[in-house]
Backbone as JSON, one array per atom type, in Angstrom:
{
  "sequence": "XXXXXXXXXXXXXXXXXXXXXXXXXXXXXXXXXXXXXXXXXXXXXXXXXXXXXXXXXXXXXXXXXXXXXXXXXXXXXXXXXXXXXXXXXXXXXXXXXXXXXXXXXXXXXXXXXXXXXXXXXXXXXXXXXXXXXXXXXXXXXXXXXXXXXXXXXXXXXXXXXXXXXXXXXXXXXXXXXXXXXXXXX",
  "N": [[0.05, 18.17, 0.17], [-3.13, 18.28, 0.23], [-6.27, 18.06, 2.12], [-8.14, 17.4, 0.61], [-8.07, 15.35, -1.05], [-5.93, 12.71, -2.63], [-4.3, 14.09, -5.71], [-4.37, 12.78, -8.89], [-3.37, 13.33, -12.17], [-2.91, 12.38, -14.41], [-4.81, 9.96, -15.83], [-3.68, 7.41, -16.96], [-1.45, 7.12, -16.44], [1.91, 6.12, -14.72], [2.1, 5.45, -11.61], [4.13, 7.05, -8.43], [3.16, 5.63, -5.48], [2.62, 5.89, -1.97], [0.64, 4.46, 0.67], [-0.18, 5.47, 4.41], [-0.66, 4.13, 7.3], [-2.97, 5.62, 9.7], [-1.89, 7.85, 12.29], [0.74, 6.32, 11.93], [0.68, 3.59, 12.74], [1.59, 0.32, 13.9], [0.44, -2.04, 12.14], [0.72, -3.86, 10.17], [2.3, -5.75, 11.87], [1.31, -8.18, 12.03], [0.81, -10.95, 10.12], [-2.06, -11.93, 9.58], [-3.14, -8.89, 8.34], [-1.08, -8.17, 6.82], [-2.0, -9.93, 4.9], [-4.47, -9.09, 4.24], [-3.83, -6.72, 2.41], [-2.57, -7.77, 0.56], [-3.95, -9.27, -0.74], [-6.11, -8.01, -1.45], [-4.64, -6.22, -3.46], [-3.8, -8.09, -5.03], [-6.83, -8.69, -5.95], [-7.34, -6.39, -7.3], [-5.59, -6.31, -9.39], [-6.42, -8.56, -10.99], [-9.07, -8.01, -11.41], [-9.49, -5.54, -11.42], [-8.08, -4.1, -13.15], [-5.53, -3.03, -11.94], [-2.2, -2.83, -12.92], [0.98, -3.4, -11.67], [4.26, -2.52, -10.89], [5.89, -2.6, -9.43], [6.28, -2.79, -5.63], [6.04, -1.93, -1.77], [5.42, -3.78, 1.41], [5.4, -2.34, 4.41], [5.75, -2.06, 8.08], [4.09, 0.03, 8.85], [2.89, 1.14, 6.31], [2.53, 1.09, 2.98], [4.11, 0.81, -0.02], [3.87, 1.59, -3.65], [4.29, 1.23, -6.91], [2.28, 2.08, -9.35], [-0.45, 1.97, -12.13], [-3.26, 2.05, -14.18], [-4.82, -0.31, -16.03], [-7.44, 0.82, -17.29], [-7.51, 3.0, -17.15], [-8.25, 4.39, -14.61], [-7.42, 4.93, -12.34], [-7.42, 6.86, -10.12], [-9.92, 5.79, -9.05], [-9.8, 3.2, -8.8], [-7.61, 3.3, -6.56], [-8.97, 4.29, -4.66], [-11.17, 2.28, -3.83], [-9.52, 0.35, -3.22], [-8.35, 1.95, -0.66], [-10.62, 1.68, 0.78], [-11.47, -1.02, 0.89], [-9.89, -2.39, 1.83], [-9.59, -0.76, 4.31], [-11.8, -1.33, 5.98], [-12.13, -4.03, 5.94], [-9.55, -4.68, 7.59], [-9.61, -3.49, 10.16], [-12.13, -4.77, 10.96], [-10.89, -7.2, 11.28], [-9.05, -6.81, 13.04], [-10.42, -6.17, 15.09], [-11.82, -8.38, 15.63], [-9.47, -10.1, 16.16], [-8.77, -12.17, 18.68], [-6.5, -12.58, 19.78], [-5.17, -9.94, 19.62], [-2.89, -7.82, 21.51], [-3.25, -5.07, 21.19], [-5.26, -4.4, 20.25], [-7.57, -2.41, 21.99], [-6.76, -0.28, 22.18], [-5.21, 0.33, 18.91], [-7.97, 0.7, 18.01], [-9.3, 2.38, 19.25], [-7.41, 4.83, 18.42], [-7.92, 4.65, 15.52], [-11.13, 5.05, 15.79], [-10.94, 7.77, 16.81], [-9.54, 9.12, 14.94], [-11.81, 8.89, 12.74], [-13.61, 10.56, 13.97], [-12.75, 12.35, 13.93], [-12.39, 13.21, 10.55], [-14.99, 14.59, 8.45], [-15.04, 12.83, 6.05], [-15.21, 10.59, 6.84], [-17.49, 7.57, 8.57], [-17.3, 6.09, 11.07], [-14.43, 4.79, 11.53], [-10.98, 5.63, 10.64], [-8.94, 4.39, 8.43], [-6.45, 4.63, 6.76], [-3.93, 6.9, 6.23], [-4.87, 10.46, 4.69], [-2.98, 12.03, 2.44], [-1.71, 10.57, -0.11], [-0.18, 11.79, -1.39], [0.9, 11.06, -4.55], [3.05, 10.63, -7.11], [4.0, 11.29, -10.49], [5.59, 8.84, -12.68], [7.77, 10.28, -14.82], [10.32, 10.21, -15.88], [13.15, 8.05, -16.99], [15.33, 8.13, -14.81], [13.87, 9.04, -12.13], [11.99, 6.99, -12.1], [13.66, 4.64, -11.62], [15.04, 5.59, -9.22], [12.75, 5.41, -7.47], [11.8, 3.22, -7.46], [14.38, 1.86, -6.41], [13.99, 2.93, -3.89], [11.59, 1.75, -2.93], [12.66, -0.82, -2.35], [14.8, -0.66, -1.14], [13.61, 0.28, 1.34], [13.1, -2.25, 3.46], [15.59, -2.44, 4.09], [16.83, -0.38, 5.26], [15.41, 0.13, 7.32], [16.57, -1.68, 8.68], [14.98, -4.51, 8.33], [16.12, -6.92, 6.47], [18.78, -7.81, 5.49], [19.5, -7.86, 2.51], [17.89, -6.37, -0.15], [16.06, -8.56, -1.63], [15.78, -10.13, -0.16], [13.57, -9.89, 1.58], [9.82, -10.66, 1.98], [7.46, -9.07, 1.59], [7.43, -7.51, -1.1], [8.71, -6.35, -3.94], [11.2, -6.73, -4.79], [11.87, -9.31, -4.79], [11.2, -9.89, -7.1], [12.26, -8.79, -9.19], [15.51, -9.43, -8.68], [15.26, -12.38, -8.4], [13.88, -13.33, -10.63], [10.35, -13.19, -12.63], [8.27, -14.42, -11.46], [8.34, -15.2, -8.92], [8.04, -13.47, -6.84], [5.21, -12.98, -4.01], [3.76, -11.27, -5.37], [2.53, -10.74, -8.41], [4.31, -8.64, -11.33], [4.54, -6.3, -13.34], [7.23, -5.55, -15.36], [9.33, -2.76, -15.24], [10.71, -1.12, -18.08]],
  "CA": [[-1.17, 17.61, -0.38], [-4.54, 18.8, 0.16], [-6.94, 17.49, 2.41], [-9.24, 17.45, -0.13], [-7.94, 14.05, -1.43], [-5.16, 13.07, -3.65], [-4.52, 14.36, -7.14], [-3.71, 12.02, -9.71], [-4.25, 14.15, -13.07], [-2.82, 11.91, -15.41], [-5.12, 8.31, -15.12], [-3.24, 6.52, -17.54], [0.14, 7.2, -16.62], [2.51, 5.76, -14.17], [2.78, 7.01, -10.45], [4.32, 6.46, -7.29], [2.01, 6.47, -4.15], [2.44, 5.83, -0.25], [-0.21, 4.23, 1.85], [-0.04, 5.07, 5.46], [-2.16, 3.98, 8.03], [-3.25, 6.33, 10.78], [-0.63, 8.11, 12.87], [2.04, 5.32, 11.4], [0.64, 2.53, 13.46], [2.45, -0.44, 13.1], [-0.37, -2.71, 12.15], [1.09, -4.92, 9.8], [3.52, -6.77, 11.93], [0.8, -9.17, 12.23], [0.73, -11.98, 8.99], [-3.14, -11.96, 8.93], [-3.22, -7.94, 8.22], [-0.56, -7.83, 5.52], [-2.44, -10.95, 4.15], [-5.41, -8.46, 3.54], [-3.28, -5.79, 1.97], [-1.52, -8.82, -0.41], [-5.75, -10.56, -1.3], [-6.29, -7.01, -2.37], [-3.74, -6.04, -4.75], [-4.27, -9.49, -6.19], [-8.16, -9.18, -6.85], [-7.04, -5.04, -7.99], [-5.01, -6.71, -10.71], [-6.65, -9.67, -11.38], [-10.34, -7.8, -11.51], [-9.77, -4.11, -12.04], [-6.6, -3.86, -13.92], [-4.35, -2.78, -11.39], [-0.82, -2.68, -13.02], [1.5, -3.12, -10.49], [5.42, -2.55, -11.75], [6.94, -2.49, -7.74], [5.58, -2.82, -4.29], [6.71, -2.93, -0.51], [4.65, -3.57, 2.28], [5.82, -2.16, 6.04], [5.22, -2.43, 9.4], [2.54, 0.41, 8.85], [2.68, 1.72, 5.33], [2.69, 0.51, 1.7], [4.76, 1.97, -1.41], [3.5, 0.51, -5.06], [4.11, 2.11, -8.39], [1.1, 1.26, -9.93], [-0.95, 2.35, -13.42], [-4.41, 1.33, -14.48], [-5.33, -0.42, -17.87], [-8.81, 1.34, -17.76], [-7.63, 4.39, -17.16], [-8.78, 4.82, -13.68], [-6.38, 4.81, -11.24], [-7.94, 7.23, -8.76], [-11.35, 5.31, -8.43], [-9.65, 1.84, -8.03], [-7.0, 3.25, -5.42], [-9.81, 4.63, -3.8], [-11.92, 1.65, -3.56], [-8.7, -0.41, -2.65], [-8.48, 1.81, 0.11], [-11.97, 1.66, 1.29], [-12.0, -1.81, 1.23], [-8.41, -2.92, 2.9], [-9.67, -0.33, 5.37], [-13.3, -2.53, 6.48], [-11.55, -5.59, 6.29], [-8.25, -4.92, 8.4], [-10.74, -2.62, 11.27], [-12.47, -5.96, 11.27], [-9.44, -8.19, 11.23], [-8.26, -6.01, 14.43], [-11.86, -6.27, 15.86], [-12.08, -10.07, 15.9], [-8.63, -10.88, 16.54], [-8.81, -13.1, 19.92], [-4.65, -12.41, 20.91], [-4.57, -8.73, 19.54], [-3.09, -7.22, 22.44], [-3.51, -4.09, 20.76], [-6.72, -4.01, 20.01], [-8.35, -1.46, 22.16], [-5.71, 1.11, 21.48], [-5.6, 0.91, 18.03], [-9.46, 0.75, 17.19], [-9.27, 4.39, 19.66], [-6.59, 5.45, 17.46], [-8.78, 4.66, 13.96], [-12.08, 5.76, 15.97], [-10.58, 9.21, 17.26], [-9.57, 9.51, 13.16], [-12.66, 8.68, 12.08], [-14.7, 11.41, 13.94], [-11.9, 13.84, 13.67], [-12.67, 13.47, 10.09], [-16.13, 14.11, 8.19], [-15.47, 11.84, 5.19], [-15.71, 8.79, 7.7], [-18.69, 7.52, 9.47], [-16.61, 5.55, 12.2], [-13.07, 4.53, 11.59], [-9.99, 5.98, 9.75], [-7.56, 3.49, 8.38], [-5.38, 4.82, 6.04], [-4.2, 8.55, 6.12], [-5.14, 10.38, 2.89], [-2.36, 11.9, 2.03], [-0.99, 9.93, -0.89], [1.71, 12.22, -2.7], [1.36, 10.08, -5.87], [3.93, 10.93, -7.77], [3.89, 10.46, -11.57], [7.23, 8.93, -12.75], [8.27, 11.0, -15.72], [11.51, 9.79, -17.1], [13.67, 6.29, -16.19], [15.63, 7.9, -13.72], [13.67, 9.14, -11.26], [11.58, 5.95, -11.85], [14.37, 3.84, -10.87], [15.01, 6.21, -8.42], [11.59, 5.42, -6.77], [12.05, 1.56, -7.49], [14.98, 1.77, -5.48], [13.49, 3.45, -2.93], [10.76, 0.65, -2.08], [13.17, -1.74, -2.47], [15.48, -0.58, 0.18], [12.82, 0.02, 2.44], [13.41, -2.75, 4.48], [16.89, -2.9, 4.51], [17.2, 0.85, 5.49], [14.47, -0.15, 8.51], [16.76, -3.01, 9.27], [14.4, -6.12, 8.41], [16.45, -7.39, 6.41], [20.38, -7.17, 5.08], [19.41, -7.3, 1.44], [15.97, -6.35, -0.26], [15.69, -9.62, -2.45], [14.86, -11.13, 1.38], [11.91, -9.02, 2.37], [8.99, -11.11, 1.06], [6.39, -8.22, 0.89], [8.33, -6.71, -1.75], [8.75, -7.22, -5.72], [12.75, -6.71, -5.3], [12.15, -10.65, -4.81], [10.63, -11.1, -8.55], [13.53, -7.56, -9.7], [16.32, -10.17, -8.11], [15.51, -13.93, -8.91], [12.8, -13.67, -11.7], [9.02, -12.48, -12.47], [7.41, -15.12, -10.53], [9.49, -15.28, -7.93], [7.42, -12.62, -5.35], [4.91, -13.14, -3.28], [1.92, -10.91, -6.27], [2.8, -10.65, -10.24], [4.45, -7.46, -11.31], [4.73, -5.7, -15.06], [8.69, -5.06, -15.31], [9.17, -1.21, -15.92], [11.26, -1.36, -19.28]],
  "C": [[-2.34, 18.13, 0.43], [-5.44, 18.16, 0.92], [-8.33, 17.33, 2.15], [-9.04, 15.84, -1.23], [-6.69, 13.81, -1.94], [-5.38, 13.53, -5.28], [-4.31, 13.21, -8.43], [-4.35, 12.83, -11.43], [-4.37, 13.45, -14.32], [-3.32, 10.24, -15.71], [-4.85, 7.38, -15.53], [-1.59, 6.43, -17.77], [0.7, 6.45, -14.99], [2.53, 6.16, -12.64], [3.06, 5.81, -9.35], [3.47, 6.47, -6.12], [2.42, 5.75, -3.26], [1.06, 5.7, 0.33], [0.2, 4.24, 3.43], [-0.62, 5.19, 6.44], [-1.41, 5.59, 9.22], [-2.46, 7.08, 11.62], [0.68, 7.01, 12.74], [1.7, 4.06, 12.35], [0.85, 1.22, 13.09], [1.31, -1.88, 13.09], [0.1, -3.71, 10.99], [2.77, -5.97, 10.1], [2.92, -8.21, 12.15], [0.6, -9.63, 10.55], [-0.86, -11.75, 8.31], [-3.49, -10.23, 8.08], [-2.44, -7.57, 6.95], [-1.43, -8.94, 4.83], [-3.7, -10.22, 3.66], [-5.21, -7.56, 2.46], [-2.97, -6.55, 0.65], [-2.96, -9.36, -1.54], [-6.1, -9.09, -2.26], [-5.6, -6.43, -3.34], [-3.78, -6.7, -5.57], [-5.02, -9.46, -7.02], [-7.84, -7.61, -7.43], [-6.68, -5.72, -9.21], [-5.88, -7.7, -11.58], [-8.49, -9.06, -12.06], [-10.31, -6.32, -11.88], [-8.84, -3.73, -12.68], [-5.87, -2.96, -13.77], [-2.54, -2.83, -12.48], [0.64, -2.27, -12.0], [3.52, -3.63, -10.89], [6.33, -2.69, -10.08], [6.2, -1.93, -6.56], [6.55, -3.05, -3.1], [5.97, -2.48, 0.59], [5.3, -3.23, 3.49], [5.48, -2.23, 7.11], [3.51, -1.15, 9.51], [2.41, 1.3, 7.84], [3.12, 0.78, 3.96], [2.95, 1.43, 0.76], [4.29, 1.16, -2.85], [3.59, 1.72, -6.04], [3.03, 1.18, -9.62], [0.65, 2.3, -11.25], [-2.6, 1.62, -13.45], [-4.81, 1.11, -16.36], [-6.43, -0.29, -18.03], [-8.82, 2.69, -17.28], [-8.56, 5.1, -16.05], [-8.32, 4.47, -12.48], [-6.72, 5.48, -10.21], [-9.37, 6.43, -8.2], [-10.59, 3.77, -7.77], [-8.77, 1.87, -6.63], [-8.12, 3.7, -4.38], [-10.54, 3.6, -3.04], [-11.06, 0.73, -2.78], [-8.57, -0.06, -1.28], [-9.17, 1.56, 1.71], [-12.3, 0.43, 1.8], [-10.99, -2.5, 2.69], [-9.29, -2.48, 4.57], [-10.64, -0.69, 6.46], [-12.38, -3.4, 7.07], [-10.62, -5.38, 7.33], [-8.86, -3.86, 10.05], [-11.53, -3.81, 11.62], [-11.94, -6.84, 11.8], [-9.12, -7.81, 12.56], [-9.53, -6.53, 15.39], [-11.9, -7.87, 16.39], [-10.9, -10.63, 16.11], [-8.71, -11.13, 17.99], [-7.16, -13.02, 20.53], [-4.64, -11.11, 20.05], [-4.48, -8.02, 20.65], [-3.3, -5.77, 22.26], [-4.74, -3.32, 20.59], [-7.43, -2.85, 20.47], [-7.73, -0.02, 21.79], [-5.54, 1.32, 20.31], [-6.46, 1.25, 17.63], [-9.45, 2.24, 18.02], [-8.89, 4.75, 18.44], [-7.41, 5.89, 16.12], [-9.73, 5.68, 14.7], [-11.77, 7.29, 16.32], [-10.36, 10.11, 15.49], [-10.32, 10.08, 12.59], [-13.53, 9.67, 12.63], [-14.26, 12.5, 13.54], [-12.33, 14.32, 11.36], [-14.02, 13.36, 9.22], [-16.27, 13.27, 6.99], [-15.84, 10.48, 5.85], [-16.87, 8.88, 8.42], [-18.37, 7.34, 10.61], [-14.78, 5.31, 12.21], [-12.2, 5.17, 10.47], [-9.01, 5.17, 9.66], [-6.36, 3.78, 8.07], [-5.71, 6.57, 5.9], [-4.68, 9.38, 4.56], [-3.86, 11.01, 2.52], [-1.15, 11.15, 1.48], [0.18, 10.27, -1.19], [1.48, 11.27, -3.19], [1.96, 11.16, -6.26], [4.23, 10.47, -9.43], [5.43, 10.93, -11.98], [7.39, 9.33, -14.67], [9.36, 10.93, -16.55], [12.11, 8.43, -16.07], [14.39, 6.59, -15.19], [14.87, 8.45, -12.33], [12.51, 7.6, -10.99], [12.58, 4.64, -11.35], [14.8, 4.28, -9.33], [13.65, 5.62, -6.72], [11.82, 3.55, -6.56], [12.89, 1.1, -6.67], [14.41, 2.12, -4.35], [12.66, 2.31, -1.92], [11.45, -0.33, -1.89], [13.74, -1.91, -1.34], [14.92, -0.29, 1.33], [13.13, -0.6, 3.6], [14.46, -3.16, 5.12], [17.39, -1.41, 4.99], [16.33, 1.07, 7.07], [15.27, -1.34, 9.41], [16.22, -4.22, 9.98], [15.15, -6.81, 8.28], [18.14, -6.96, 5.85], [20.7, -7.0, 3.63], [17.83, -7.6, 0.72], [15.45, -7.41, -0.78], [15.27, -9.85, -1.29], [13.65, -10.71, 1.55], [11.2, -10.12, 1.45], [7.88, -10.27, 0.55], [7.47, -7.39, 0.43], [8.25, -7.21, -3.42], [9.77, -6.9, -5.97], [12.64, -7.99, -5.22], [11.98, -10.84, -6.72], [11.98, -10.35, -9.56], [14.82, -8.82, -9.54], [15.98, -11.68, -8.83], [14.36, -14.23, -10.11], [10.92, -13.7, -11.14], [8.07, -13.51, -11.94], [7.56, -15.9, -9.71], [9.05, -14.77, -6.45], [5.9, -13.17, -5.08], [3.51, -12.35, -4.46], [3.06, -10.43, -7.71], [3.14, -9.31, -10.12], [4.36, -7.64, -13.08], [6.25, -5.42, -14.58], [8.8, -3.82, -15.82], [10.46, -1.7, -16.95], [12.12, -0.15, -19.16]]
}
């Protein structure tokens, strides 16, 4: 991929994409940080018509096979990651027990000059690789993929457990996880 952004060519079709922060820093093992990642996917769906068919959040990356019902799937991932990336640079900033803190905000700030789309901080790397899923098996293929995530990371021993995940709603029913999915058919 291109460090000229990602591609997405087709804006009303299906794809897989990878968010991952900064040199892989493991910034969401803290609750309040995935809780920004989780508020945003929400108001994506709920306000820009996100379509979100399978998700799984990680210690410092996010997988979602997502779509847009306005046919603009690169502007809203964009903005999604523009905003996550404020808020959770903030979130880090003002946490009072992040022992982390000064080392990651380097980490972002060293990012952020290294590259000239930022003013100050880099959250999330750009290369996406979306991936548009093209027939049912490599889309199950991919579905599996996020699923086992955390059982291939050894969180947990089967993926229905993970809670940032939508093998919970795949497993015990569609409102069952932790944010609403579309069921791929």
């Amino acid at each position: 991929m291109s460090h000229g952004g990602y591609k997405i060519r087709d804006q009303s079709a299906i794809y897989f994409i990878t968010f991952a922060v900064v040199n892989w820093v493991d910034v969401f093992t803290r609750k309040e940080y995935r809780d920004i990642v989780v508020e945003s996917i929400r108001y994506c769906q709920q306000e820009k018509g996100m379509i979100l068919y399978g998700w799984c959040l990680m210690s410092n990356h996010v997988h979602m096979i997502v779509s847009a019902k306005f046919n603009n799937l690169s502007g809203m991932l964009r903005d999604f990651k523009k905003y996550t990336s404020k808020q959770i640079i903030q979130a880090i900033a003002a946490h009072p027990r992040e022992s982390r803190k000064e080392w990651m905000l380097d980490i972002f700030s060293s990012a952020g000059k290294a590259n000239k789309r930022n003013s100050e901080y880099q959250f999330w790397q750009q290369d996406n690789e979306p991936k548009q899923l093209f027939s049912r098996h490599f889309t199950e293929q991919k579905l599996d993929y996020i699923h086992n995530n955390p059982v291939v990371a050894a969180v947990v021993d089967k993926a229905e457990e993970y809670l940032y995940s939508s093998a919970r709603n795949y497993y015990y029913g569609k409102n069952c996880g932790v944010l609403d999915i579309a069921f791929l058919s």
